[in-house]
SETORFI-766175 format. One record per atom (N, C-alpha, C): x, y, z; residue in three letters. Coordinates in steps of 0.1 Angstrom, whole numbers, padded with zeros to 4 digits, always signed. Each point is the difference from the previous one (the first is absolute). Example, Ala and Ser with C-alpha at 12.3 -4.5 7.8 and 13.67 -1.06 7.14 Angstrom:
REM SETORFI-766175
+0132-0057+0078ALA;-0009+0012+0000ALA;+0009+0012+0000ALA;-0004+0011-0007SER;+0009+0011+0000SER;-0008+0011+0008SER;
REM end
This chain:
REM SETORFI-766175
-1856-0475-0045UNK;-0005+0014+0000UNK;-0013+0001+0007UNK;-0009-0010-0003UNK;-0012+0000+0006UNK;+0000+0000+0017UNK;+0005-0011+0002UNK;+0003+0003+0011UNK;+0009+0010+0010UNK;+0011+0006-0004UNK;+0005+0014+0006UNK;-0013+0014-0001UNK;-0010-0005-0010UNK;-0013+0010+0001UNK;-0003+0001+0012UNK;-0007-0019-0001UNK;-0010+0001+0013UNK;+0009+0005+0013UNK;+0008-0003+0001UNK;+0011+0009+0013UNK;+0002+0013-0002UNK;+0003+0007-0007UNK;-0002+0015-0006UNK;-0011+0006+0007UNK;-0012-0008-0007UNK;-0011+0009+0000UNK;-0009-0006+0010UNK;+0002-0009+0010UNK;+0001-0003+0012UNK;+0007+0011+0008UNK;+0011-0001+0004UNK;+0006+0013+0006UNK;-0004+0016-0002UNK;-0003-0001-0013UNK;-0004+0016+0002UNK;-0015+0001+0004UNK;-0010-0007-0002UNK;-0012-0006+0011UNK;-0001+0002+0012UNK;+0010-0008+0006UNK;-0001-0002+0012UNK;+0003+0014+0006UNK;+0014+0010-0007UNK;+0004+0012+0004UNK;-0012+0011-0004UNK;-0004-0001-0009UNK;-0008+0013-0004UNK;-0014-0004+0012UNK;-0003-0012+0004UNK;-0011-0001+0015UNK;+0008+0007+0010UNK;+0007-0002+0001UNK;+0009+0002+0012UNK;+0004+0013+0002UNK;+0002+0010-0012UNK;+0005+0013+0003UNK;-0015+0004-0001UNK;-0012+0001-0012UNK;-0010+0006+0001UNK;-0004-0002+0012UNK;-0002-0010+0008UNK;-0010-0001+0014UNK;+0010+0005+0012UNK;+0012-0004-0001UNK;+0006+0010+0015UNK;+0001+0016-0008UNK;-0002+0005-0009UNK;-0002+0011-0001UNK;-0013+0009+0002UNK;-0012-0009-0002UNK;-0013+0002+0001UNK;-0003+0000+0018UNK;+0012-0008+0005UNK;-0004+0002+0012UNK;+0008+0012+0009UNK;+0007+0008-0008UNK;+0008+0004+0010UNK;-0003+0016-0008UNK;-0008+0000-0015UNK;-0002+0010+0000UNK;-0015-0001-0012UNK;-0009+0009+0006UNK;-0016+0003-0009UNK;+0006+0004-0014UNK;-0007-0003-0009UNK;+0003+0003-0020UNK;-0007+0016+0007UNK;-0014-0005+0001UNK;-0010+0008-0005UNK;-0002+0015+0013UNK;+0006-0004+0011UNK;+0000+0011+0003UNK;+0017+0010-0001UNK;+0005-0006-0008UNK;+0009+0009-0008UNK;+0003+0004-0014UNK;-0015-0004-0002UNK;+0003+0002-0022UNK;+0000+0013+0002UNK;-0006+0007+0006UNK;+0001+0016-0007UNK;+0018+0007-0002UNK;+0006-0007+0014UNK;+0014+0006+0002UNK;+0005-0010-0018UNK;+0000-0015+0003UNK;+0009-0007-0010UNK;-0006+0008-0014UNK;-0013+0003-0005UNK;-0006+0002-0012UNK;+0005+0012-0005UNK;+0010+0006+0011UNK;+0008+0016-0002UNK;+0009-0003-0010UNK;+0006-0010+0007UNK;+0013-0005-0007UNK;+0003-0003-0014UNK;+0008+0008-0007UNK;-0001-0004-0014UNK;+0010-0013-0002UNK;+0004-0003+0008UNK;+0006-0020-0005UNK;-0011-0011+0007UNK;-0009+0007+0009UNK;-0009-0012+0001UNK;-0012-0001-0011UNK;-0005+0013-0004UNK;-0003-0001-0014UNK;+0002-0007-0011UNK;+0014+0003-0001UNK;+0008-0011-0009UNK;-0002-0010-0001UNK;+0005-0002+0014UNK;-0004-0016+0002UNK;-0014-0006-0001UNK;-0006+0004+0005UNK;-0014-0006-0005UNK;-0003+0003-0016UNK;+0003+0008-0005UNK;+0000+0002-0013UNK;+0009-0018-0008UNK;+0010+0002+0005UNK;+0007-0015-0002UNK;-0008-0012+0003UNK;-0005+0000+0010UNK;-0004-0013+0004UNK;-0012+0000-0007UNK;-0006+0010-0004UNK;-0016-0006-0008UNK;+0004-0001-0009UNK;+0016+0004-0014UNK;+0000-0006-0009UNK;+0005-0010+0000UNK;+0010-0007+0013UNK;+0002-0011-0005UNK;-0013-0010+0007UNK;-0011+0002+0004UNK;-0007-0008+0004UNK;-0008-0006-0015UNK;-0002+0020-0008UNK;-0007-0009-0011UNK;+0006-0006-0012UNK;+0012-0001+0001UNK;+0009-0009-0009UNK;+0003-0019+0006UNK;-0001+0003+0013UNK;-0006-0014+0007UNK;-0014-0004-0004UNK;-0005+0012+0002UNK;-0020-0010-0002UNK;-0001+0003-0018UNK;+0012+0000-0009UNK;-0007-0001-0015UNK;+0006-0017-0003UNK;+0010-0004+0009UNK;+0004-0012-0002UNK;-0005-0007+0004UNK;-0005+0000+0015UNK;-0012-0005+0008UNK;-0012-0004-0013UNK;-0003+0007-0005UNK;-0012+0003-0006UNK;-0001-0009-0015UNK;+0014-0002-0002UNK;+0002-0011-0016UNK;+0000-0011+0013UNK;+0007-0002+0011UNK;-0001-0010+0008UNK;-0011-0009+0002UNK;-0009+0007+0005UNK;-0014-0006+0007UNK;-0008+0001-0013UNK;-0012-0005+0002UNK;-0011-0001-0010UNK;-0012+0004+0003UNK;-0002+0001+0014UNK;-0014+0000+0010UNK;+0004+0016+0003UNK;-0014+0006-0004UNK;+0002+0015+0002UNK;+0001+0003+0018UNK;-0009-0005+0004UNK;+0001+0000+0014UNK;+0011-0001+0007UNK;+0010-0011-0003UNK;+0014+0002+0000UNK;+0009+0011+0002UNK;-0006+0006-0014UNK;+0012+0010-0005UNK;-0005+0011+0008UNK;-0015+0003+0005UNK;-0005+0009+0010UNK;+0007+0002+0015UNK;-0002-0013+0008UNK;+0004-0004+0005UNK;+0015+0001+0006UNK;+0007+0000-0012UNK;+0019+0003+0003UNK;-0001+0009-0006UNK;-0006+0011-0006UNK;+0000+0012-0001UNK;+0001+0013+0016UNK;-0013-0006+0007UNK;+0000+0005+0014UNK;+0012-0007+0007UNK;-0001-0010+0000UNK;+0018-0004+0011UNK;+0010+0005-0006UNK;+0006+0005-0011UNK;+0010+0007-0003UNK;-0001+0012+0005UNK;-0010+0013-0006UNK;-0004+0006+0008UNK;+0003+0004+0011UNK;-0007-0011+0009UNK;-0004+0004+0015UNK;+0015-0005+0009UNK;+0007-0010-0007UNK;+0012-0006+0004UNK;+0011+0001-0007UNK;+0001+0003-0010UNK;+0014+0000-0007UNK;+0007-0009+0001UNK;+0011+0000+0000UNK;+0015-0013+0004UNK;-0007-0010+0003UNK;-0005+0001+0010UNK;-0004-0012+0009UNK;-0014-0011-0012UNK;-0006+0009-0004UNK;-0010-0008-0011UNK;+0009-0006-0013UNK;+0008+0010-0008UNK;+0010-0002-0008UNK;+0005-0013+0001UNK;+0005+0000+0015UNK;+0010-0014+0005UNK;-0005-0012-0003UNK;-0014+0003+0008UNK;-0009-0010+0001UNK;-0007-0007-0015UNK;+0001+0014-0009UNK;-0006-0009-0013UNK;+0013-0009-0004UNK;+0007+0004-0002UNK;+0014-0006-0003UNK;+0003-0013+0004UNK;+0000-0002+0014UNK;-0003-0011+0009UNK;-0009-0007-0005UNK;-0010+0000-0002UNK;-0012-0008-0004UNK;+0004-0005-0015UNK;+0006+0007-0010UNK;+0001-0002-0014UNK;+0010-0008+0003UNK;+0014+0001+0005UNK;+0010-0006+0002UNK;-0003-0018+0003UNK;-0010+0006+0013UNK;-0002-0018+0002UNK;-0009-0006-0004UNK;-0004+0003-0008UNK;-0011-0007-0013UNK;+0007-0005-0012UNK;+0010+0004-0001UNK;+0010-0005-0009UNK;+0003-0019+0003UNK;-0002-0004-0012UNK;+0007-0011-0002UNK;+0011-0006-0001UNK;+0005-0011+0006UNK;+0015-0003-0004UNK;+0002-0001-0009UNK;+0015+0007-0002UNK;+0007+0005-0015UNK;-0010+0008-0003UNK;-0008+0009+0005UNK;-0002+0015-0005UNK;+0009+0007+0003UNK;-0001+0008-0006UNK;+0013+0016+0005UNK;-0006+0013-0008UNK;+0007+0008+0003UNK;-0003+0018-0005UNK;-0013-0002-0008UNK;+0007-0004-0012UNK;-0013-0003-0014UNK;-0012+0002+0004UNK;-0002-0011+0009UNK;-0013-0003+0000UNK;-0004+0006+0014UNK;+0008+0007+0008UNK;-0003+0006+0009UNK;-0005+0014-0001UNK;+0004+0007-0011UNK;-0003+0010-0004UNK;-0012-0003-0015UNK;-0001-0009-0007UNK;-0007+0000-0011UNK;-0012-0006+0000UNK;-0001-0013+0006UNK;-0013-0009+0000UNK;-0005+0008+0012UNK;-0015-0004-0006UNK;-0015+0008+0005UNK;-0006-0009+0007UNK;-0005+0003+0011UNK;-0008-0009+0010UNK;-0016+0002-0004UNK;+0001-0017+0003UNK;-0011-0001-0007UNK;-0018+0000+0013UNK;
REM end
């Protein structure tokens, strides 16, 4: 299982760089928030994304121990979403020990 993660969450990495930046390039956020911020499903959606960012950063947060840390991947979620998400994941994933799995992927605290 551990391993179909790191491929998982590998792939959606590599895709969520891939779509954010050829989109960033083919179209400005900020000189269209006023039109998107009309929108009552982009609303939503960001409404979505910051709760599930802060149900990511409360686990984060039993995770890590170093406040700076938890500061730290508090702004890359934030400012990146998916792509930071992936990334914490990635990093927890391959810190894992052989014959670790889920358990301790989701429970033990870095020290």
């Amino acid at each position: 299982m551990v391993n179909f993660l790191k491929v998982l969450f590998s792939l959606l990495f590599l895709w969520m760089c891939y779509t954010v930046i050829s989109t960033s390039m083919a179209s400005n956020l900020f000189s269209q928030w006023d039109f998107l911020g009309g929108i009552p499903w982009m609303r939503a959606t960001l409404w979505d994304f910051y709760a599930n960012v802060t149900v990511i950063f409360v686990w984060l947060c039993y995770k890590e121990n170093k406040l700076y840390l938890k500061i730290i991947w508090l702004i890359l979620l934030v400012t990146l979403g998916s792509i930071a998400s992936c990334a914490y994941m990635l990093i927890q994933l391959f810190k894992l020990k052989p014959g670790e799995g889920l358990k301790e992927l989701f429970s033990k605290q870095n020290g």
